[in-house]
DODREN-603210 format. One record per residue: x, y, z of N, C-alpha, C in turn; residue in three letters. Coordinates in steps of 0.05 Angstrom, whole numbers, plus 32768, in hexadecimal, padded with zeros to 4 digits. Layout:
residues N
XYZXYZXYZALA/...
***
This chain:
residues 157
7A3F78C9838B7A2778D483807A1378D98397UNK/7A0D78E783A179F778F383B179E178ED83A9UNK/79D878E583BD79B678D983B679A178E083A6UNK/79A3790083A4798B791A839779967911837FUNK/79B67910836C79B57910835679B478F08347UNK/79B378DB836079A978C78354798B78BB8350UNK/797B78CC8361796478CE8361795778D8834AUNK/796878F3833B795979008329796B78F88312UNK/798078E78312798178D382F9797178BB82F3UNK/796778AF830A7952789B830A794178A58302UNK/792F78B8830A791878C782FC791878CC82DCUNK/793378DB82DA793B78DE82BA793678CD82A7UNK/794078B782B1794A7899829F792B7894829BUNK/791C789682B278FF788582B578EC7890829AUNK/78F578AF82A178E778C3828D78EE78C6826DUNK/790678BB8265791278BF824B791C78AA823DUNK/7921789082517934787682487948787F824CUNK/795E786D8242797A786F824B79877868822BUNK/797C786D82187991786A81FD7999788481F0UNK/79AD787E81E279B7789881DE79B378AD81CEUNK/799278A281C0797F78BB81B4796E78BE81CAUNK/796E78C181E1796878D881F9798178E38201UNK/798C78E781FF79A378F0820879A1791A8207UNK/799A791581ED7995794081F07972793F8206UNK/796479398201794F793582127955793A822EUNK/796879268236796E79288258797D793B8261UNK/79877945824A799F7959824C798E7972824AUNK/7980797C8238795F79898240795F798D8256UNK/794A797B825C79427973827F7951797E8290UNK/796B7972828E797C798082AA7980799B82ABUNK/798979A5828E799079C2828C797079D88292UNK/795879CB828E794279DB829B793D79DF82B0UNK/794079B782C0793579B982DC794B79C782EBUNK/796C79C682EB797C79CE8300798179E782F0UNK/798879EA82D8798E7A0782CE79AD7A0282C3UNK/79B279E982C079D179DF82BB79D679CD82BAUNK/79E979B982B679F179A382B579FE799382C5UNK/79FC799082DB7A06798982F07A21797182E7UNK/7A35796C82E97A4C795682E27A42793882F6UNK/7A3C7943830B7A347927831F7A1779198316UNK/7A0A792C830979EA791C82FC79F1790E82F4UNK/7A08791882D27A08790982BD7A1578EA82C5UNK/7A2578EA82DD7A3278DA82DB7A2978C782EEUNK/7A0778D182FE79F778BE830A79E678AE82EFUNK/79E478BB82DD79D278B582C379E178A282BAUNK/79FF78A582B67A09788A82A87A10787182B6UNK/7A15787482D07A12785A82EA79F3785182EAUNK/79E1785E82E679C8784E82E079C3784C82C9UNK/79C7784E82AD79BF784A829279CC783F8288UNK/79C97821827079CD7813826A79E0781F824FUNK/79D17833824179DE783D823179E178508229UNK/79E1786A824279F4787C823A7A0D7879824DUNK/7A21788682447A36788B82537A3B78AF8261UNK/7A4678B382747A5078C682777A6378D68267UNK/7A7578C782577A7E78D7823A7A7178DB822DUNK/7A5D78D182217A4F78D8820A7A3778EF8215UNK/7A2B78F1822D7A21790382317A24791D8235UNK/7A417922823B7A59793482437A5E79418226UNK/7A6B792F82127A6B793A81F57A51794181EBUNK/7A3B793E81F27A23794E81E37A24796481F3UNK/7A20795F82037A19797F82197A307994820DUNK/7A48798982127A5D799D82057A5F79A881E4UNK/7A59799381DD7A5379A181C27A3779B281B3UNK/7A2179B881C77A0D79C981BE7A0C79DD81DBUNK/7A1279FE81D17A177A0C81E079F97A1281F0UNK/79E17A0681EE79CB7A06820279D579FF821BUNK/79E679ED821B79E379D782327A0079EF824AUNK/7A0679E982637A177A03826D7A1879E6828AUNK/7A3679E7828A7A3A79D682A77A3D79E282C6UNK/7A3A7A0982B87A387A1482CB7A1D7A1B82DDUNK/7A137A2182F37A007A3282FE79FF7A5082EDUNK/79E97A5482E079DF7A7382D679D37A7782EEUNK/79D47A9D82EA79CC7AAA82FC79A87AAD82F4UNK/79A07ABD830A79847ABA8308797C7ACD82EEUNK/79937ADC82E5798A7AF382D879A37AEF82BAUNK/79A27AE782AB79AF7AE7828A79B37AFF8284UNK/79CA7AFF827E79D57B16826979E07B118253UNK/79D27B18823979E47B0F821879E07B2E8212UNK/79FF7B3882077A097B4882037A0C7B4481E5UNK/7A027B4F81CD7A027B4281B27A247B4E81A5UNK/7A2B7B4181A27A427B4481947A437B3E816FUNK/7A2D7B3D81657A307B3E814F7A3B7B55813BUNK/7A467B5E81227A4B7B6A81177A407B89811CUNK/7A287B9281197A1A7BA9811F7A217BB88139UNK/7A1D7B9D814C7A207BAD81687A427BA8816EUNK/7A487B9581617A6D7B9A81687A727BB7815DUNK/7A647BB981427A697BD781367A697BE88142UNK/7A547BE581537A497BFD81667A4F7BFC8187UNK/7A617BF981867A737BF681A47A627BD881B5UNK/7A617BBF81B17A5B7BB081BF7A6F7BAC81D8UNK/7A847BAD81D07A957BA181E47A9C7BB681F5UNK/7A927BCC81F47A967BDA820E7A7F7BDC8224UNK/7A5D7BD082157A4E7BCA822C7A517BB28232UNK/7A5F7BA3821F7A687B8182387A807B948250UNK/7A9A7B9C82477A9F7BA7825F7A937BBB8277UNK/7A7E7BC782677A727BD082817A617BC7829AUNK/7A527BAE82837A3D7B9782977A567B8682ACUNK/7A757B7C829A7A877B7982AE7A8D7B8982CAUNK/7A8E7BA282C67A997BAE82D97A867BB782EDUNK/7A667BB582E07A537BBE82F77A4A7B9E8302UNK/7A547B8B83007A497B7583057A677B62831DUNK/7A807B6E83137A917B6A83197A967B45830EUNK/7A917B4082EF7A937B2582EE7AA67B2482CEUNK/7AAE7B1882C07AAF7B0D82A77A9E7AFF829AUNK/7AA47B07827A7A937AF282727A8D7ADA826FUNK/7A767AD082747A737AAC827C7A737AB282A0UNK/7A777ABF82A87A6E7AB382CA7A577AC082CFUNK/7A557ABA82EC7A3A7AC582F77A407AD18310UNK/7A357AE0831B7A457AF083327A337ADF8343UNK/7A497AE583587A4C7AD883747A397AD0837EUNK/7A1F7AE783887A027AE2839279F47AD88381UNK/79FA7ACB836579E87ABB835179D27ACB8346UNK/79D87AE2834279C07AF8833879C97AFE8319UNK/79D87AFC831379E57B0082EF79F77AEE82E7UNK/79F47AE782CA7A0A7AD882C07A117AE582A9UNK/7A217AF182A17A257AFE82857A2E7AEC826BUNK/7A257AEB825C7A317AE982427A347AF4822EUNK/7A3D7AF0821A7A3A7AFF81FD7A377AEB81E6UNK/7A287AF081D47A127AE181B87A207AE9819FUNK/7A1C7AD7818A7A217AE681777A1D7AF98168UNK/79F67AEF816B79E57B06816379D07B05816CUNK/79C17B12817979A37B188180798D7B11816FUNK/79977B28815179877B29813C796E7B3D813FUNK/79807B51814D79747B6F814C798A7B878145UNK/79947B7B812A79B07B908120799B7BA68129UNK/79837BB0812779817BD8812079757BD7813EUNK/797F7BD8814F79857BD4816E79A07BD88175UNK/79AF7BD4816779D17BCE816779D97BF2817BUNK/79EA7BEA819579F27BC981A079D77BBC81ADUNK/79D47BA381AC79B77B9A81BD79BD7B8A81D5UNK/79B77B8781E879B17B7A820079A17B688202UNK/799B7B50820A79837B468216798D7B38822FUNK/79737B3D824679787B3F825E79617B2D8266UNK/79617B188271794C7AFB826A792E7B038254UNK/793D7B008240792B7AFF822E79237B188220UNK/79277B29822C79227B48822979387B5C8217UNK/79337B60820179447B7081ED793F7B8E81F4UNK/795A7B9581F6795E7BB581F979707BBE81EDUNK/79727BD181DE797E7BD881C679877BF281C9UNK/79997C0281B879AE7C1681BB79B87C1181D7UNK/79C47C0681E279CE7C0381FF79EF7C1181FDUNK/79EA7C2282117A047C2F82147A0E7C26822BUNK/7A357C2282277A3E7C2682497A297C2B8262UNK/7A277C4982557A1B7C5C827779FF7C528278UNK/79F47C3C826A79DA7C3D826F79D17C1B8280UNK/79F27C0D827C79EA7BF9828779E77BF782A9UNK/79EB7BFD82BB79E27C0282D679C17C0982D3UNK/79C27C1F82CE79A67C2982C279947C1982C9UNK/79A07BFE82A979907BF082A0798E7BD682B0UNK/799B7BD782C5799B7BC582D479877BC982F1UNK/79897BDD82F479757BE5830A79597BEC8306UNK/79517C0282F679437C0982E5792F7BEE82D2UNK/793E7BDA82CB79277BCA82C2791F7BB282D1UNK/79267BB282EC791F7B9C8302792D7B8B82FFUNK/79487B8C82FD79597B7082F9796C7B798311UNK/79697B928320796D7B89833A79907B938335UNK/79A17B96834879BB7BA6835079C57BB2836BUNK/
***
């Protein structure tokens, strides 16, 4: 355990307790302050806490799709895949954000500037297909428009 992540389990514990209704709380915490879940925190958190364990904090994190054990990029991509925009060719601007990004979905490219994913739904069917690009909904998105839309709205390429 490296010192930084026993340090900021000590801090944690200090800040939330250590039982296992804090447990989404800290799991919060980490996923704001680092942007993910680090595996070496959790398991500085349970060498100092009386009662959580490193399994049990592992099975919450994994079971609510907030929480991500990976590093995201600086820049989110949810590609809506719900019914409307599946209707309406979704899955060919997920392959296009693939191919101008050079990643799959769920990673984040190399220089840590994008992470792609895809949602179920947005909940902008009359947008369909929709994008949102940290936080930002863009709607009718075509193939040829994602580069575009990548340069063009300051998310940088």
């Amino acid at each position: 355990m490296t010192p930084s992540w026993s340090n900021l389990a000590t801090e944690l514990l200090q800040r939330f307790g250590d039982e296992t209704r804090y447990a989404i709380p800290i799991l919060q915490a980490i996923q704001t302050e680092q942007g993910y879940i680090p595996i070496p925190l959790l398991e500085a958190i349970a060498s100092k806490a009386h009662h959580l364990q490193a399994n049990q904090l592992y099975g919450v994190a994994t079971f609510y799709s907030q929480f991500t054990f990976t590093p995201k990029g600086v820049h989110t991509i949810k590609v809506c895949m719900g019914t409307a925009c599946f209707v309406k060719g979704a899955e060919h601007i997920v392959d296009a954000f693939k191919s101008a990004l050079s990643i799959e979905v769920g990673e984040t490219t190399v220089d840590g500037s994008f992470t792609l994913q895809t949602v179920a739904c947005l909940g902008c069917c009359s947008l369909a297909p929709a994008v949102m690009i940290d936080g930002h909904v863009f709607g009718q998105v075509t193939p040829e428009r994602v580069k575009e839309l990548l340069k063009t709205k300051g998310f940088g390429l």
